[in-house]
N, C-alpha and C positions, 0 to 999 in steps of 0.2 A: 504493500500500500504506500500511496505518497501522500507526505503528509509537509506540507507550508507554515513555516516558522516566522511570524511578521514581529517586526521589533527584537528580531533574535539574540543581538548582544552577542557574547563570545559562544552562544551554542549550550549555556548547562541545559535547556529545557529540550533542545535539539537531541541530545544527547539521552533524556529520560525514554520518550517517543522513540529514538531507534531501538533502546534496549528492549523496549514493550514490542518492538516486529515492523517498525514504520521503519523499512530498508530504505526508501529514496526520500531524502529530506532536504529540501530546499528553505534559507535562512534568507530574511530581509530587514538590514536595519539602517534609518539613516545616518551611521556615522558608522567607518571602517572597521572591520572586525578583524583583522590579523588571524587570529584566532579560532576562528569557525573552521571546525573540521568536514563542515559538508557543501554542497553548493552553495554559494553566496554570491548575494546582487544587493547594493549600494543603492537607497533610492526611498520613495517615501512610503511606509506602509497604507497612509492612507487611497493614496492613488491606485497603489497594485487592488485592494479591495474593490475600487470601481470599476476592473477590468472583468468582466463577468467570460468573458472566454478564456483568460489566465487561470483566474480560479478553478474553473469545470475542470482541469488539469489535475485537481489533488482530491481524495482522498477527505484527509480531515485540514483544516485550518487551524492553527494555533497561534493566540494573539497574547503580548503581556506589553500592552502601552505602558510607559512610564508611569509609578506610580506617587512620584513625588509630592501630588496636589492632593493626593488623598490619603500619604501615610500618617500617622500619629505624631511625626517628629516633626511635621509640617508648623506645630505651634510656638518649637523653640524655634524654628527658622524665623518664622515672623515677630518673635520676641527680638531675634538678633538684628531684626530689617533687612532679613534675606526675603527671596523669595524665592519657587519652584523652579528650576530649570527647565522645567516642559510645562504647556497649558493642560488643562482635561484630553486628553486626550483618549481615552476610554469611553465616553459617551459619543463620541462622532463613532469609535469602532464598531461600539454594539450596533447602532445604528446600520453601520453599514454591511456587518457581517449577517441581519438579519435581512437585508434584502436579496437575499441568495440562497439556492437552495443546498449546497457545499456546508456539510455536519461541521461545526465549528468549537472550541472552548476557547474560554476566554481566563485568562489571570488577572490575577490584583490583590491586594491587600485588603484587610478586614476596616470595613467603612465604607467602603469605594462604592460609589452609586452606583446601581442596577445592577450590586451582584448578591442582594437578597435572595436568601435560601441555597447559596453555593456551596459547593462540598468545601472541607477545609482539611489543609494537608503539615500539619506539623512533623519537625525533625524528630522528635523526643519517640516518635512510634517505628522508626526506623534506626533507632539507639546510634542518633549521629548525637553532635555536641548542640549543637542550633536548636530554636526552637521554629523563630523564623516561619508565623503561620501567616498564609497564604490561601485564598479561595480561588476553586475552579468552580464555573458554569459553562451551562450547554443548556440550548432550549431544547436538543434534539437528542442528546444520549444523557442518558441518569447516568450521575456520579456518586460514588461513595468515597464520604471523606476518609482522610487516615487514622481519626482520632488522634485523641493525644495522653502518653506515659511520662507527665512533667514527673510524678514522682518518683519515678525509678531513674531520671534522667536526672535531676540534682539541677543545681545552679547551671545552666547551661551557658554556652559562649558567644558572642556577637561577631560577625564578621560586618563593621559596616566604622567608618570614619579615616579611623587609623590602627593600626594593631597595637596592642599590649596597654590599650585604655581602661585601666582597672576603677570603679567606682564604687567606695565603698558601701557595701550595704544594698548594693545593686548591680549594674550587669557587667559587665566585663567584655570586652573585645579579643580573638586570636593572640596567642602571642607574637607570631610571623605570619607571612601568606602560607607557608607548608601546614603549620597549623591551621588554618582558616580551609585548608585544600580537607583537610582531614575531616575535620568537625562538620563541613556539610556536602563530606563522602564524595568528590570531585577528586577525579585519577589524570583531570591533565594538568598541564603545567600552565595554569592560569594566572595573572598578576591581581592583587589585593585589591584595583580599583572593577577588575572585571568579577570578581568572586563578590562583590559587596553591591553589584546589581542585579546578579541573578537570586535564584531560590536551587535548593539541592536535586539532583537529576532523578531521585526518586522519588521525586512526589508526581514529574510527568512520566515516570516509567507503571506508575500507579494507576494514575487517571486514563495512560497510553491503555493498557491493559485492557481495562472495560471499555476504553471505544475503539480499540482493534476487535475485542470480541462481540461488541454490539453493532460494527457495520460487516465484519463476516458474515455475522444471523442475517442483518439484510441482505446482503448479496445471495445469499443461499436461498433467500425467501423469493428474491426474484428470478432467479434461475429455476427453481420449481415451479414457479406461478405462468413463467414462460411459455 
């Protein structure tokens, strides 16, 4: 099956998806990815979405628009008089991924509009160091989330700012990038700023799983129906 990687970044979620049986994986993100171990094109995710004959090409869709405007840390940034480096960019996606009949999931962070009722996929149920929860939806394959083992998992580890940021009484950041590679179970040789914008490759080798298994049943359902 082929399966379309939009906002791919250096590939962890590329990389869940192939493990789940998505052999041909095509990645798109606007800014270079070095690092992408599968085909990759340079360009804007939103546009590729309107191409309705590009899409009929894949298989499943998987989208993780920045989630900058909607994570939780978004209040100290505005405490400091920063602001998001991306606009919403997840609400034009939904948008546009539902005018298509191309089986799609969507990622983001816990808050993020229109992803009410999402499976949620935390690190601590796959005894990585991360906790790191993250929601998938799909209007078209039911998902099951991964639950979560915080208490068998302990104080878990951050991979996001800078490494080796200890704060007492709270979370704690990687001590290196080898550490940050460890804690959320990534075997490539990834850099600190590219591991601090994805999520760990099993949570889409998870969600890969049941919608590899949920668009087999279909295909098997239309070749009987044939």
């Amino acid at each position: 099956m082929r399966l379309l990687d939009l906002f791919c970044g250096a590939g962890m979620a590329s990389d869940g998806y192939h493990a789940a049986g998505f052999t041909e994986v095509v990645g798109w993100d606007i800014n270079a990815q070095p690092n992408y171990p599968y085909e990759f094109h340079q360009g804007d995710a939103l546009a590729v979405l309107a191409d309705t004959d590009y899409l009929s090409g894949f298989d499943l869709i998987h989208a993780s628009p920045p989630c900058q405007a909607h994570t939780r840390a978004k209040h100290l940034r505005a405490a400091q008089g920063g602001k998001s480096k991306y606009e919403d960019l997840l609400t034009p996606t939904l948008a546009l991924l539902r005018a298509h009949d191309t089986a799609w999931i969507v990622e983001n962070v816990p808050g993020a509009p229109g992803m009410e009722g999402a499976a949620i996929e935390c690190g601590s149920a796959y005894a990585l160091g991360v906790r790191r929860h993250r929601l998938f939806a799909s209007d078209a394959i039911p998902l099951t989330g991964s639950g979560c083992k915080h208490k068998e998992q302990g104080r878990p580890w951050g991979v996001y700012h800078v490494p080796k940021d200890d704060i007492p009484q709270g979370g704690r950041t990687a001590r290196n990038v080898e550490h940050g590679r460890q804690v959320m179970g990534v075997t490539r040789d990834l850099t600190w700023n590219e591991l601090k914008e994805g999520f760990p490759p099993a949570y889409t080798q998870h969600v890969g799983e049941q919608a590899f298994d949920y668009l087999s049943m279909l295909t098997k359902h239309r070749e009987v129906s044939a």
